[in-house]
C-alpha positions as CSV (number, residue, x, y, z in Angstrom):
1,X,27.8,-92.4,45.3
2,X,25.0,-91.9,43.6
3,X,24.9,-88.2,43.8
4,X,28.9,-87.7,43.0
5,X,27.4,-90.0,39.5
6,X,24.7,-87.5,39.1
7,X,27.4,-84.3,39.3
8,X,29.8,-86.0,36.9
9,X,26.6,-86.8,34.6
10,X,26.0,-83.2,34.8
11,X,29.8,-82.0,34.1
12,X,30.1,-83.9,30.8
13,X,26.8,-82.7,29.0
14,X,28.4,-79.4,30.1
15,X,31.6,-80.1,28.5
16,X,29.9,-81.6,25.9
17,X,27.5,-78.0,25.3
18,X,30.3,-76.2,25.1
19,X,32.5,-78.1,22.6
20,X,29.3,-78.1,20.2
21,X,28.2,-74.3,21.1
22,X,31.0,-72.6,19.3
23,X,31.8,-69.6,18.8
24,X,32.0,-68.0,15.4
25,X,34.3,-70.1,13.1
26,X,37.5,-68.7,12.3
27,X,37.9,-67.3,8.4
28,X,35.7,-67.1,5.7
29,X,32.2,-68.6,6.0
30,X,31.0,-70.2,2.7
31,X,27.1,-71.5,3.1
32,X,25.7,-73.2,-0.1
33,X,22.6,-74.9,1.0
34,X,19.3,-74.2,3.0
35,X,20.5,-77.0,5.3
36,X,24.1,-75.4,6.2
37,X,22.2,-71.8,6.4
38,X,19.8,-73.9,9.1
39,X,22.2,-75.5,11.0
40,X,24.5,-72.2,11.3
41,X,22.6,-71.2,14.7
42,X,22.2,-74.8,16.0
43,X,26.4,-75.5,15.5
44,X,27.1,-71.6,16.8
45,X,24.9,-70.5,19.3
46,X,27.1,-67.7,20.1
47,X,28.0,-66.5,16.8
48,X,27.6,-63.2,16.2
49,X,31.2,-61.6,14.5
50,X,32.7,-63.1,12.0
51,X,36.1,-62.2,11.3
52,X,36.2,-63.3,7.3
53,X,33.9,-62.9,4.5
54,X,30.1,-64.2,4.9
55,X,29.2,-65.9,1.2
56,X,25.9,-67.3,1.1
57,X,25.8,-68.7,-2.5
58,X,23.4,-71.2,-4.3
59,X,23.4,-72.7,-7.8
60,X,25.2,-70.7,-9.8
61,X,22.6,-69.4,-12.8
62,X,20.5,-72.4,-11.7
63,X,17.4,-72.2,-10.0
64,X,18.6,-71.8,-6.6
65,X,18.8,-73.9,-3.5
66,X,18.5,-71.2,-0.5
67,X,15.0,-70.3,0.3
68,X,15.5,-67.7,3.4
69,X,18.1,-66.9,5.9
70,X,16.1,-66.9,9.1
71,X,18.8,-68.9,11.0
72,X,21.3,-66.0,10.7
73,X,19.9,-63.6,13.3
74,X,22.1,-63.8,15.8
75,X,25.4,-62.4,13.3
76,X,25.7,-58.7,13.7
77,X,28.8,-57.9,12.2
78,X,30.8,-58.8,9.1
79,X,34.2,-58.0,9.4
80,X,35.0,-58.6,5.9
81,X,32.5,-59.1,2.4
82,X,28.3,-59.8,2.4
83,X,27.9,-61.8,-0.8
84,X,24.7,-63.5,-1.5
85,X,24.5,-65.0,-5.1
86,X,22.7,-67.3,-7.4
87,X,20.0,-67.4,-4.9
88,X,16.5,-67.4,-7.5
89,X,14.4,-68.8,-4.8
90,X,15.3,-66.2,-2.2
91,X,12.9,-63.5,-1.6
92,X,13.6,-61.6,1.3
93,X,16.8,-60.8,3.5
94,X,14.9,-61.1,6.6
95,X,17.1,-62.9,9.3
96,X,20.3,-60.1,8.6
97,X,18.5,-57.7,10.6
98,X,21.2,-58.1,13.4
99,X,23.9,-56.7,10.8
100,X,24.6,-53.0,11.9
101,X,28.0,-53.2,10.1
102,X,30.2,-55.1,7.4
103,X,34.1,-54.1,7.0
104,X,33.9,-54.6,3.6
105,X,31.9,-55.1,0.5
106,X,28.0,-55.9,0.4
107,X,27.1,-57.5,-2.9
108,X,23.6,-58.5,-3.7
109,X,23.4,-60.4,-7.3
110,X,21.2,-62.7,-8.7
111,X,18.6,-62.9,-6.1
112,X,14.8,-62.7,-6.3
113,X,14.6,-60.4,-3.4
114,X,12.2,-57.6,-3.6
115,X,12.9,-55.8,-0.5
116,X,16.0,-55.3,1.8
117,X,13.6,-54.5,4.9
118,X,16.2,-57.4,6.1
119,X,18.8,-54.5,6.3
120,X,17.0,-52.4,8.2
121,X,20.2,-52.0,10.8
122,X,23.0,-51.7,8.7
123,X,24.3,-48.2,9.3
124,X,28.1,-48.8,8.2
125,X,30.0,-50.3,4.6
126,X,33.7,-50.6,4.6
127,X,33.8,-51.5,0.8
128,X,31.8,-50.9,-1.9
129,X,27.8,-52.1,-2.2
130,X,26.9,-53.7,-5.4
131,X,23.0,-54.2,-6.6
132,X,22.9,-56.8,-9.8
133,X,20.7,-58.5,-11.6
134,X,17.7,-58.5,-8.8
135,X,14.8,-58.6,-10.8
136,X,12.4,-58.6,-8.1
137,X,13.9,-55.4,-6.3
138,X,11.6,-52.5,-6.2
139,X,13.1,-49.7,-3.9
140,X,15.8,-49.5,-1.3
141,X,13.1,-49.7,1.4
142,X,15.3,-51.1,4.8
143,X,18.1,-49.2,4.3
144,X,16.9,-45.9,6.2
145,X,20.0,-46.3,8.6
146,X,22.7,-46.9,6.3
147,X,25.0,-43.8,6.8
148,X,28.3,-44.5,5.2
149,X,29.7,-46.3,2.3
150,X,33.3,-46.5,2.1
151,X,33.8,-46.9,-1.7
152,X,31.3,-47.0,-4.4
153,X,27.3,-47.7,-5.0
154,X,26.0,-49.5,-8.3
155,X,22.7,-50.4,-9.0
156,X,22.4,-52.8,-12.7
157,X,19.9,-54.8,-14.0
158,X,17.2,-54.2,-11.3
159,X,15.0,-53.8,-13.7
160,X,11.8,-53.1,-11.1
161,X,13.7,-50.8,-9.4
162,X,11.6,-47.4,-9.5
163,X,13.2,-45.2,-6.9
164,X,16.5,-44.8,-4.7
165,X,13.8,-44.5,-1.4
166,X,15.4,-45.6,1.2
167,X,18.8,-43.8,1.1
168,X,17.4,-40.6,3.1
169,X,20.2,-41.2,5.8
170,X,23.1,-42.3,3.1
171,X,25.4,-38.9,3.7
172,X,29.0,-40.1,3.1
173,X,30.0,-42.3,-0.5
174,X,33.7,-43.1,-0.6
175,X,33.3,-43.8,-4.4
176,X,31.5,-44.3,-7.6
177,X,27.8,-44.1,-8.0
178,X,26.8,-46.2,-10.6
179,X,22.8,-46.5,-12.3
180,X,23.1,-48.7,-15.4
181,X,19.9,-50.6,-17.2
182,X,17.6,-50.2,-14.5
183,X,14.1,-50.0,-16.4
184,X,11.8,-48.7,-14.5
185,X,14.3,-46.3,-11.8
186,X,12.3,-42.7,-12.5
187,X,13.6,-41.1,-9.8
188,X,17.2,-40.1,-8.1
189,X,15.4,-38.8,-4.8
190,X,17.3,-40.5,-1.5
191,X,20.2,-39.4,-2.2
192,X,20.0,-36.0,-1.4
193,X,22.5,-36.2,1.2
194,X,25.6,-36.4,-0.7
195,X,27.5,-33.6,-1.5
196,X,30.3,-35.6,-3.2
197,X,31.0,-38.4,-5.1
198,X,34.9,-39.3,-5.2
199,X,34.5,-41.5,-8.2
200,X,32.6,-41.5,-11.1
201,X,29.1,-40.7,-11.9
202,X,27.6,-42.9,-14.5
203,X,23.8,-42.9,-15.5
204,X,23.4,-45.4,-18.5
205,X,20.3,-46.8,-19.8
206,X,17.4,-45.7,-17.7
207,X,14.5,-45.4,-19.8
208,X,12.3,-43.9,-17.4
209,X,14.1,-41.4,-16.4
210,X,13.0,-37.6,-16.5
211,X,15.3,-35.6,-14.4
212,X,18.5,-35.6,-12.2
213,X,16.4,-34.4,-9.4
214,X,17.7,-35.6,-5.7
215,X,21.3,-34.7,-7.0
216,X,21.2,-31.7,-6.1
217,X,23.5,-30.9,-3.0
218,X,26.5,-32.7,-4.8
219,X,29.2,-30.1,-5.8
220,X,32.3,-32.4,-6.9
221,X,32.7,-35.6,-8.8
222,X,36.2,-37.4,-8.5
223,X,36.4,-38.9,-12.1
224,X,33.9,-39.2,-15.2
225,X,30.7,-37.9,-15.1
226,X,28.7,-40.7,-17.8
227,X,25.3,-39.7,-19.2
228,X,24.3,-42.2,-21.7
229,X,21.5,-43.5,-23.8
230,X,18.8,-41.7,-21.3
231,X,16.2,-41.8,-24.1
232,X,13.1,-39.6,-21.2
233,X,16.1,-37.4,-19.9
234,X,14.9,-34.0,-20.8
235,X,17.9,-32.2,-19.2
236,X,20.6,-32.2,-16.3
237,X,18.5,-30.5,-14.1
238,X,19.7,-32.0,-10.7
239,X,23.3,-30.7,-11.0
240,X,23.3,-27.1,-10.8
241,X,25.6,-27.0,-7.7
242,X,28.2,-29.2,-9.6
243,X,31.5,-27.1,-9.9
244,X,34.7,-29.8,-10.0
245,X,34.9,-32.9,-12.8
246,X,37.7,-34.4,-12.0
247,X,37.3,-37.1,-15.2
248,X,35.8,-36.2,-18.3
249,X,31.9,-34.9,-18.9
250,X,30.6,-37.6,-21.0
251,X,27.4,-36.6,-22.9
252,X,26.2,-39.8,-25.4
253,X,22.8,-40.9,-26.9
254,X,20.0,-38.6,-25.0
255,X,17.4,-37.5,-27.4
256,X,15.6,-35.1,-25.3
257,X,18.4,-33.5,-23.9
258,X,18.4,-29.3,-25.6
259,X,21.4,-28.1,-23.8
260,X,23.7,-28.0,-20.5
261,X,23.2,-25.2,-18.9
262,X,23.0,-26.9,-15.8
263,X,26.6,-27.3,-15.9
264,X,27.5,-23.9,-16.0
265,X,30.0,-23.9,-12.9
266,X,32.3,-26.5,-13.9
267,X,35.9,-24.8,-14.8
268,X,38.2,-27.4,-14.1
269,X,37.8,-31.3,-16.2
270,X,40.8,-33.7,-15.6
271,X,40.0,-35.7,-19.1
272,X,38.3,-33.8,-21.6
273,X,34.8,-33.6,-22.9
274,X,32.6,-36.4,-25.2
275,X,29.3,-34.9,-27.0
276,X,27.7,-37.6,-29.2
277,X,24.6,-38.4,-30.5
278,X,22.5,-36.4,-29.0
279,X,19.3,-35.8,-31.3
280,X,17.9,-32.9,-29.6
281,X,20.8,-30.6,-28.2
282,X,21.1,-27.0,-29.9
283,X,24.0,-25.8,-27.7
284,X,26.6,-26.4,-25.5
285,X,27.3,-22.8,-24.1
286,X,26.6,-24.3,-20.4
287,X,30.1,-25.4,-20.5
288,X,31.7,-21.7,-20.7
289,X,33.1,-21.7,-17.6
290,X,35.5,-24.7,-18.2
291,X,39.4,-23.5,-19.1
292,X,41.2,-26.8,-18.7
293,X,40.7,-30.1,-19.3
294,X,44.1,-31.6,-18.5
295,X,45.4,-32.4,-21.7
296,X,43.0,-34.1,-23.1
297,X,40.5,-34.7,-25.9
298,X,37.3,-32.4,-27.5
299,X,35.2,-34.6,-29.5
300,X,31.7,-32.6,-30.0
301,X,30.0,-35.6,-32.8
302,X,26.8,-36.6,-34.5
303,X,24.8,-33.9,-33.0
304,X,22.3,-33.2,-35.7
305,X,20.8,-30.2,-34.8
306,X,24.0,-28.8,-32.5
307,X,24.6,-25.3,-33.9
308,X,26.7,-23.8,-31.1
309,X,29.6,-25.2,-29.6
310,X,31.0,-21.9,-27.8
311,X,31.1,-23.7,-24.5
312,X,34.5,-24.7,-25.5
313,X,35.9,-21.1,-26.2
314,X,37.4,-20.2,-23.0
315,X,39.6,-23.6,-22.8
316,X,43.3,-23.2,-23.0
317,X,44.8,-24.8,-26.1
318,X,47.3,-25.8,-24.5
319,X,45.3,-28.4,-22.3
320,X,44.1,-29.7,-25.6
321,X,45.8,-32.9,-26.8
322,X,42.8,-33.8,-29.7
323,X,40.2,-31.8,-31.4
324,X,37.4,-34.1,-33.5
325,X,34.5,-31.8,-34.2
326,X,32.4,-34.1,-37.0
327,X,28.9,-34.6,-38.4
328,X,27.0,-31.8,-37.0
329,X,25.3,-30.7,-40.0
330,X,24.0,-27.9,-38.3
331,X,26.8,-26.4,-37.2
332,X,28.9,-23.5,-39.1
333,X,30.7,-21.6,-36.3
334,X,33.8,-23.5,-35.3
335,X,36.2,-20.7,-34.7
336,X,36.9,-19.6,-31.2
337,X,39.8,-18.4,-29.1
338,X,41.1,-22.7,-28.3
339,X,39.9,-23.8,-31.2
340,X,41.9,-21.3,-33.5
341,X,45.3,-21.5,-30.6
342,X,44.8,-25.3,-31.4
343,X,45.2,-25.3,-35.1
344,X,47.5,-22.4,-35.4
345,X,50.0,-23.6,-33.3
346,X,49.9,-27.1,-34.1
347,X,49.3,-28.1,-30.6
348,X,48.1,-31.7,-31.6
349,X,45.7,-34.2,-33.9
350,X,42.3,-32.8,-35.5
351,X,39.4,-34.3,-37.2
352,X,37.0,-31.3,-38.2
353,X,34.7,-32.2,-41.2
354,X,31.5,-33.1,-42.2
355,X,29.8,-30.0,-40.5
356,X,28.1,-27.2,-42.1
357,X,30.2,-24.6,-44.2
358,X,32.3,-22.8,-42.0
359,X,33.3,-25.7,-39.6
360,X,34.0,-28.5,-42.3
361,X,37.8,-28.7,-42.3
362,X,40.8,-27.2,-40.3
363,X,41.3,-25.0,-43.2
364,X,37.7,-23.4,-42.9
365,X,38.2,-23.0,-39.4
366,X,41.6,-21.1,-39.5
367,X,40.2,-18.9,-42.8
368,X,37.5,-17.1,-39.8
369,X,40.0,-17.5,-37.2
370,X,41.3,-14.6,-38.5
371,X,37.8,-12.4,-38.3
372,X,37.5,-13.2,-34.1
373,X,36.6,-10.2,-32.5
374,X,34.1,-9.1,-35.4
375,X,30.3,-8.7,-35.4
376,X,29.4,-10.5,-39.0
377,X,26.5,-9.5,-40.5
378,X,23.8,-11.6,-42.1
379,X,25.3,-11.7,-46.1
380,X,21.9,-12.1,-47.4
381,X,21.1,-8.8,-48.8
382,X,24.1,-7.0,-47.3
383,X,26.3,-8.2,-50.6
384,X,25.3,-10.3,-54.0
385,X,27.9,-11.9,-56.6
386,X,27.3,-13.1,-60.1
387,X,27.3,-14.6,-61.8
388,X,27.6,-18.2,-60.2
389,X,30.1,-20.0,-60.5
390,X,32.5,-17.2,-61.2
391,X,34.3,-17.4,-64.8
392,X,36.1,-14.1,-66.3
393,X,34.5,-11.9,-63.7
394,X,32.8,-10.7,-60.2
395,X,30.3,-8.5,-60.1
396,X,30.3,-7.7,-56.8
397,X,27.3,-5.4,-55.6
398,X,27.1,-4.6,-51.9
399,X,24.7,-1.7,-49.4
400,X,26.2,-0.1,-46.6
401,X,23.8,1.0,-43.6
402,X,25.8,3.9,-42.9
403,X,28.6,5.8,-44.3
404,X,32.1,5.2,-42.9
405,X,35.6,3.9,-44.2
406,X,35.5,0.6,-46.2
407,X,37.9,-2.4,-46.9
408,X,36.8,-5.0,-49.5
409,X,39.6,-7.8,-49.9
410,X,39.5,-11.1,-52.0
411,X,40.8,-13.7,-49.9
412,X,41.9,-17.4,-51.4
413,X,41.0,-21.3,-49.3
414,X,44.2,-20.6,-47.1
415,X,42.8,-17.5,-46.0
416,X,45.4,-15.7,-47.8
417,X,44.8,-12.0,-49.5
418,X,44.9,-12.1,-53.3
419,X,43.5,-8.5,-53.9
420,X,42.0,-5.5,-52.1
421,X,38.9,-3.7,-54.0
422,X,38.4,-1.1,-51.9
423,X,39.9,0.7,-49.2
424,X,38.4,3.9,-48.6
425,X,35.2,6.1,-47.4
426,X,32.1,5.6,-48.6
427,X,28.7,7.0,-48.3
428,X,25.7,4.5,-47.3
429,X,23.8,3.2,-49.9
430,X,24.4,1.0,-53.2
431,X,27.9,0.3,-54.7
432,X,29.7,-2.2,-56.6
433,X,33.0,-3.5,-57.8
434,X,34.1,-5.9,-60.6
435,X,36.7,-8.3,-59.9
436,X,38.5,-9.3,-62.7
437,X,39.2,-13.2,-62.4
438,X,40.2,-14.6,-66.1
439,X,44.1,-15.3,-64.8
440,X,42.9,-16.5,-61.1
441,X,43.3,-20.0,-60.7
442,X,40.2,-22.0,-59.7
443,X,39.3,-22.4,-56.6
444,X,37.0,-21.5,-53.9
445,X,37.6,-17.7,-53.0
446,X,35.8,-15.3,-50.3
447,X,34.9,-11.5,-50.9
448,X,35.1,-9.8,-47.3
449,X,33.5,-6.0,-46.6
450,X,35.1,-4.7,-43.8
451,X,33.0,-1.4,-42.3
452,X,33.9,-0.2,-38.9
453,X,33.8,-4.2,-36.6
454,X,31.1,-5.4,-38.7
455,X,32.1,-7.6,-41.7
456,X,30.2,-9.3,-44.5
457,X,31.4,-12.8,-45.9
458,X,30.7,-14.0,-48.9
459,X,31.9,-17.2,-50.6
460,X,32.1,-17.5,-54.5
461,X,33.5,-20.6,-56.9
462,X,36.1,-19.0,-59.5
463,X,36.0,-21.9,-62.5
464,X,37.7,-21.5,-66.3
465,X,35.9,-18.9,-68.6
């Protein structure tokens, strides 16, 4: 009897073990406190996939309540999101080493983590990954296995973060990449893997950045590629195998930056291009190559010291919807094969003014639309007028290099002819011509010496005698 007792003792701890040692629950897990994170192994022994989302939250904005996450070792796969949030007083991952895979997002925000050695066996990302405001966070150290992300990577408001070390093995990114106000990041090396990013490249406010290095093996980007407010950047460097935009090239607010050469091999941009503010950039020629940008916008602004914009010749006007070309005082030369299509045709809106002479309104730009295809000449010694202003008459005094046959026309604001001077041979030397102007309205007129495919320009104010 006593023995049959001691078996049926024995069968209901049993039964009672296994109605406490659960299996993972069903659904999403929510664990708020240090004591639910504790308890999680103790209440499911066994648990190691869970089929919803894993949220491991604290106070939100508050000083926290979750100190580590040691009790979690046994879980090795989430099926659906990682979130851990509001966690201040949580400095270390360490008891997620088990994770080798999550079917959805990972989103790391508000913690005081400064490593994510507790990673170290993730190797697969469903969703996106999201790194926010982890002050603490100082490299990627832990993730050496991660291998695929299904959508998108973003890194903001780490402001320790130095480096991207950690994502050597990180080959496949389903998405965006996204670096925006990380302080201290310096360096792009770990990612030199990738050879595409499907969404959009944005860097944005990374003071300590130099280069682009560790981008280099990446030949396409899917939507925008964002450059802004980069104030160490000293050039794209980093994306000279780039060839396909498939957003727009967004250039805003780097100082250092002198041109983009770099993205010489681009051809094709699905949303125009943005160049603004940029203190230090002289030229755009790197952008040659590019002859669509899928009807969309060309706004070159603010450029101070910008003086040539012929990286937008080659596009066809007719995947042009908006031309704004404004304050670059520097620049003079507006007048290319798009830009001139543009305006003649009437293709769409334009905003060109506040540039140097040449390139300060529509009307300027379609007056030397008509020279394309000439060499101009430098018109300081080549040809002098006086007086200045103009009043009853233009004394018009010109040297030509060589002999050859000669056309000097006056030509009004509209780029209209109003008279032709000469039109003949002449020897090389000294000449001149007067240019009687006492029943010419006042305006602003242009005498232009045609010799050969060289031509000399010459503005000149006609005002009452």
């Amino acid at each position: 009897m006593k023995r049959h007792f001691y078996l049926f003792t024995i069968s209901l701890l049993l039964v009672h073990k296994v109605l406490i040692a659960q299996p993972c629950p069903s659904g999403n897990i929510l664990l708020e406190t240090q004591e639910q994170i504790d308890n999680f192994t103790v209440l499911y022994p066994d648990c190691s996939v869970i089929e919803g989302n894993l949220e491991i939250t604290g106070e939100a904005f508050g000083a926290g309540n979750i100190f580590h996450l040691d009790s979690l070792y046994r879980i090795t796969e989430v099926q659906g999101n990682l979130k851990i949030a509001y966690t201040l007083e949580l400095h270390s991952l360490r008891g997620l080493e088990g994770i080798s895979r999550v079917g959805g997002r990972v989103y790391i925000s508000f913690t005081s983590v400064d490593s994510l050695t507790g990673l170290c066996n993730l190797q697969f990302v469903g969703g996106d990954m999201q790194f926010g405001e982890n002050s603490n966070l100082k490299n990627l150290h832990g993730l050496e296995r991660l291998q695929h992300i299904g959508d998108g990577l973003g890194f903001w408001f780490c402001h320790s973060l130095g480096s991207l070390d950690g994502l050597d093995s990180l080959s496949t990114l389903g998405g965006y990449l996204i670096l925006n106000s990380n302080y201290q990041l310096s360096s792009l090396e770990g990612l030199n893997l990738l050879t595409a990013i499907p969404g959009y490249l944005e860097l944005e406010n990374l003071p300590a950045l130099s280069s682009l290095n560790g981008l280099e093996a990446i030949g396409s980007i899917g939507e925008n590629l964002t450059v802004i407010n980069n104030q160490n950047l000293q050039g794209l460097a980093g994306l000279n195998s780039l060839n396909s935009v498939g957003g727009a090239i967004i250039i805003r607010e780097n100082p250092l930056i002198v041109h983009l050469d770099e993205l010489s091999q681009i051809q094709t941009l699905g949303y125009g291009i943005h160049i603004d503010s940029n203190e230090s950039l002289e030229n755009i020629s790197g952008l040659s190559s590019i002859t669509h940008i899928g009807g969309r916008n060309i706004q070159i602004c603010s450029n101070p010291v910008l003086t040539d914009i012929s990286g937008i010749a080659n596009i066809d006007a007719i995947s042009v919807y908006y031309i704004e070309i404004t304050q670059n005082p520097s620049l003079s030369v507006c007048s290319f094969v798009s830009t001139c299509d543009f305006l003649q045709n009437k293709l769409g809106p334009s905003n060109i003014a506040l540039n140097a002479e040449g390139c300060n309104s529509d009307t300027e730009v379609l007056y030397h639309c008509q020279f394309l295809g000439e060499t101009p000449l430098s018109t300081g010694h080549e040809m002098q007028i006086f007086p200045v202003p103009v009043t009853d008459a233009a004394h018009i005094r010109f040297r030509l290099p060589n002999s050859g046959h000669v056309k000097m026309e006056i030509i009004n604001s509209l780029g209209q002819l109003v008279t032709s001077l000469v039109d003949q041979v002449l020897p090389a030397g000294e000449h001149s011509r007067v240019w009687q102007t006492s029943r010419i309205p006042a305006g602003l007129y242009s005498c232009r010496i045609q010799t050969g495919n060289q031509a000399w320009l010459r503005k000149m104010l006609v005002i009452p005698g």
